[in-house]
C-alpha positions in Angstrom: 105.8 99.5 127.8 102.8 101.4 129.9 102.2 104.5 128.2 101.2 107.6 130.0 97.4 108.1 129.7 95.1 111.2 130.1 91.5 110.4 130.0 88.4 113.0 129.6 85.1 111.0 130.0 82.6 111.2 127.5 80.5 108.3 125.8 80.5 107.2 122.7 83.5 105.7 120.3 86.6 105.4 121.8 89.3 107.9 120.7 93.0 107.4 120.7 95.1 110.5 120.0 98.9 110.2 119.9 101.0 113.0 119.4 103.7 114.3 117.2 108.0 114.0 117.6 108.7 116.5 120.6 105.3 117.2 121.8 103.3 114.9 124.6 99.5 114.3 125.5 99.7 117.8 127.5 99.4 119.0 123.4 96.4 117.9 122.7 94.3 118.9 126.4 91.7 121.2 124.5 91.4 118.9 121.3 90.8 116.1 123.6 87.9 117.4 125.5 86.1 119.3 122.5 85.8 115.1 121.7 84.5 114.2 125.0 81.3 115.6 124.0 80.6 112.7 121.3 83.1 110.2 121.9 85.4 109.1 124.7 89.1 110.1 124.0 92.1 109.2 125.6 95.5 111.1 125.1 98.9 109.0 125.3 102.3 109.9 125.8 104.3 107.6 122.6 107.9 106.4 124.5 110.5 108.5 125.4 108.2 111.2 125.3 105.8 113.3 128.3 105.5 110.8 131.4 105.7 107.8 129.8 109.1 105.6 130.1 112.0 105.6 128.4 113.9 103.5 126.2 117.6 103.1 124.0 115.0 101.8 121.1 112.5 104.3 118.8 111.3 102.9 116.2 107.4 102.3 114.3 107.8 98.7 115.5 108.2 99.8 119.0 105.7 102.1 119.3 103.1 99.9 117.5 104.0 97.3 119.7 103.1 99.7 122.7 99.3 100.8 121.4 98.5 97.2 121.4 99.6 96.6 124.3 98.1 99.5 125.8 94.3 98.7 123.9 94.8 95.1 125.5 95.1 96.6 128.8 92.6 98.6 128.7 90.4 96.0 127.0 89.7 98.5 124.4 88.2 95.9 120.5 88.2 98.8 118.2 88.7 102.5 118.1 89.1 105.5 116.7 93.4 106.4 116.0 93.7 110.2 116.1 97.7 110.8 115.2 99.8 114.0 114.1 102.9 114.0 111.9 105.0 110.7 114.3 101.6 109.7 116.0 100.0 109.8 112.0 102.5 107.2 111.6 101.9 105.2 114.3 98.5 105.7 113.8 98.9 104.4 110.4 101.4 101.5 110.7 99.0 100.1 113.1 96.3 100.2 111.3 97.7 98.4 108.4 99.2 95.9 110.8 95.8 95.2 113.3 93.1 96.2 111.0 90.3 94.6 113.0 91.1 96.8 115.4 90.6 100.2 113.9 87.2 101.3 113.7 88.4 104.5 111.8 91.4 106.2 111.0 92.2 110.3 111.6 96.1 111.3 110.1 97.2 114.6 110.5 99.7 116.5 108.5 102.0 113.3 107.6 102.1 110.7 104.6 103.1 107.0 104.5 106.2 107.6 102.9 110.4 108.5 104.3 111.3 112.2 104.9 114.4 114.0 105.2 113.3 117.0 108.0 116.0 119.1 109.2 115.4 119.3 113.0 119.0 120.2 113.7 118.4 123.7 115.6 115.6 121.6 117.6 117.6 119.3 118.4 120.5 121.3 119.6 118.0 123.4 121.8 116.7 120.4 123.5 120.4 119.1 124.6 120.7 121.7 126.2 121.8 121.8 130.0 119.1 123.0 131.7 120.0 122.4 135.2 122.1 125.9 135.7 119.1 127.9 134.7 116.7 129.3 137.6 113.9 130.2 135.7 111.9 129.6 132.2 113.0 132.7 131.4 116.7 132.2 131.5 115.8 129.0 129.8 114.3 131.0 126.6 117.0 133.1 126.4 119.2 130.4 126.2 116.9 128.5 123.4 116.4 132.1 121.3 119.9 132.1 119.5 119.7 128.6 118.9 116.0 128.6 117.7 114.6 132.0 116.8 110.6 131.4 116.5 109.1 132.0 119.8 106.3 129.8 118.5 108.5 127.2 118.5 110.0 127.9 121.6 107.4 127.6 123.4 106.5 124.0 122.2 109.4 122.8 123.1 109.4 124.6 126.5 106.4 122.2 126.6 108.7 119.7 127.4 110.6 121.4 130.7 109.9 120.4 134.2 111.4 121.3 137.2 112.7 118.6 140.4 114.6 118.9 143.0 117.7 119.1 140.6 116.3 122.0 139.2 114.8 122.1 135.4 115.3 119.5 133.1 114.0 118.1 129.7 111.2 115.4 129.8 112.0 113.8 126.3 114.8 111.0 126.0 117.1 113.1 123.5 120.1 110.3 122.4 117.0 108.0 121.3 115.4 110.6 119.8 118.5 111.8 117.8 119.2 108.3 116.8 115.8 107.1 115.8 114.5 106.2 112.6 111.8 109.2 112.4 114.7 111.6 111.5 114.7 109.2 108.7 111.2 108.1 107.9 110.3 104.7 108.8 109.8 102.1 105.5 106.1 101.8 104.5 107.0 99.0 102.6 107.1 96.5 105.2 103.5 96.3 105.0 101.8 94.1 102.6 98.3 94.7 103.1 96.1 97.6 103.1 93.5 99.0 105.3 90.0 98.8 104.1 88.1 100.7 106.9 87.4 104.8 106.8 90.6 107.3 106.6 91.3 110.8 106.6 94.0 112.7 106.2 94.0 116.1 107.5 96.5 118.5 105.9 98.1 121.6 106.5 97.8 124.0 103.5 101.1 125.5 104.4 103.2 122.8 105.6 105.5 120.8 103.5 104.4 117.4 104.7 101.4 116.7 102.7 98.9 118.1 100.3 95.8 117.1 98.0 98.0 115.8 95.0 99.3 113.0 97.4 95.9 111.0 97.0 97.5 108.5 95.1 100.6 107.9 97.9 97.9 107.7 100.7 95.7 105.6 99.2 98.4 102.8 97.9 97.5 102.0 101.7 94.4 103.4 102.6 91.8 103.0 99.4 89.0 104.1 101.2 90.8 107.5 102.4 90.4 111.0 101.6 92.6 114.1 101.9 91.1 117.2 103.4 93.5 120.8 103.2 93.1 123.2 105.9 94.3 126.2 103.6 95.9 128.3 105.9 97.0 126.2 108.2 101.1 124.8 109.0 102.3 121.9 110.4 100.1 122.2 113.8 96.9 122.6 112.7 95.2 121.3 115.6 97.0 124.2 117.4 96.3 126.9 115.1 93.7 126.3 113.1 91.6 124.6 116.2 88.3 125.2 115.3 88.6 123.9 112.1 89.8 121.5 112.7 88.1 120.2 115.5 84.6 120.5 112.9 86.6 118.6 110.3 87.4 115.7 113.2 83.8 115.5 114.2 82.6 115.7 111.2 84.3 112.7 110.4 83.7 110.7 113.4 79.9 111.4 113.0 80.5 108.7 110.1 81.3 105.8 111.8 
């Protein structure tokens, strides 16, 4: 599958970032070109998701198979994986699966391990029909009793565009609700470890990972660390920015 691609220039180590379940590339614009001034980054949109194409099938295995097919095509040996929460998983199946390949691994907010998230009232919101609605702001009235959190809102508004058939959704909702990331995807499948440098960057008010799961990340990743952004949730790269952009550069300055 050809993935959607934004680029931002810059020299240096090559940086993939792929985003999290509901979000796209268009996420990670200001991340991406605080990197372009010490590495080169390039933003993807995972299947089903942003620009890139759609499919009936959404699982690890898939979108593994679609990073190396999009580092082949772009003739890309080694480079850095950037990944939040789904992307982290990506990020970190395919490292353990094309090691050579990984020069260093970045995992945001997300362990190697199943979880059980409850992403009913996002889900619901996102089936809605959009097509009736004439503006974003009839469309967020729509969303509010179904998802209360502005916050939230507006990420998934992220996700809107408008044709000539009026406004729609960009994501590919019956494979999302029936993919295995509502589940967690089985770690176990991979036998080996990898070796190379890893980071996991958590949120010190999210639920998905914190310092005492050291042990958990590095079963896979022995050479990893866990860093806690303390007051940050589940998008830290959103709000906590600054910090973490120092904590990603920091890191990269390593390798």
């Amino acid at each position: 599958m050809k993935l959607y691609t934004r680029e931002f220039g810059g020299e240096g180590l090559p940086v993939v970032i792929l985003h999290g379940l509901f979000a796209s590339s268009k996420n990670w614009v200001g991340t991406a070109r605080y990197l372009s001034g010490f590495s080169r980054p390039f933003a993807l949109d995972l299947r089903n998701h942003g620009d890139s194409p759609h499919s009936d099938s959404h699982t690890l295995e898939d979108m593994i198979g679609d990073l190396d097919q999009w580092l082949r095509e772009r003739q890309i040996e080694r480079a850095v994986l950037l990944g939040h929460s789904m992307g982290g998983l990506v990020a970190m199946g395919f490292a353990l699966s094309h090691r050579q390949a990984v020069t260093g691994l970045i995992v945001v907010d997300i362990l190697p391990r199943s979880y059980r998230p409850d992403f009913n009232r996002e889900l619901a919101a996102l089936s809605l029909d959009l097509s009736p609605y004439k503006s974003r702001r009839e469309i967020d009235e729509a969303m509010e009793p179904i998802v209360a959190d502005l916050q939230v809102r507006q990420f998934l508004q992220m996700n809107v565009e408008r044709g000539a058939g009026g406004f729609r959704w960009k994501l590919n909702i019956p494979a999302l609700k029936s993919s295995e990331f509502l589940q967690g995807p089985d770690f176990s499948v991979f036998e080996k470890t990898y070796e190379g440098p890893a980071l996991l960057i958590a949120g010190g008010q999210s639920p998905f990972a914190q310092a005492r799961d050291q042990p958990l990340f590095n079963q896979y990743f022995p050479n990893g660390s866990i860093e806690v952004l303390e007051d940050c949730g589940h998008w830290l790269h959103y709000i906590c920015s600054q910090e973490f952009q120092s904590v990603v550069r920091e890191f990269i300055g390593t390798l």
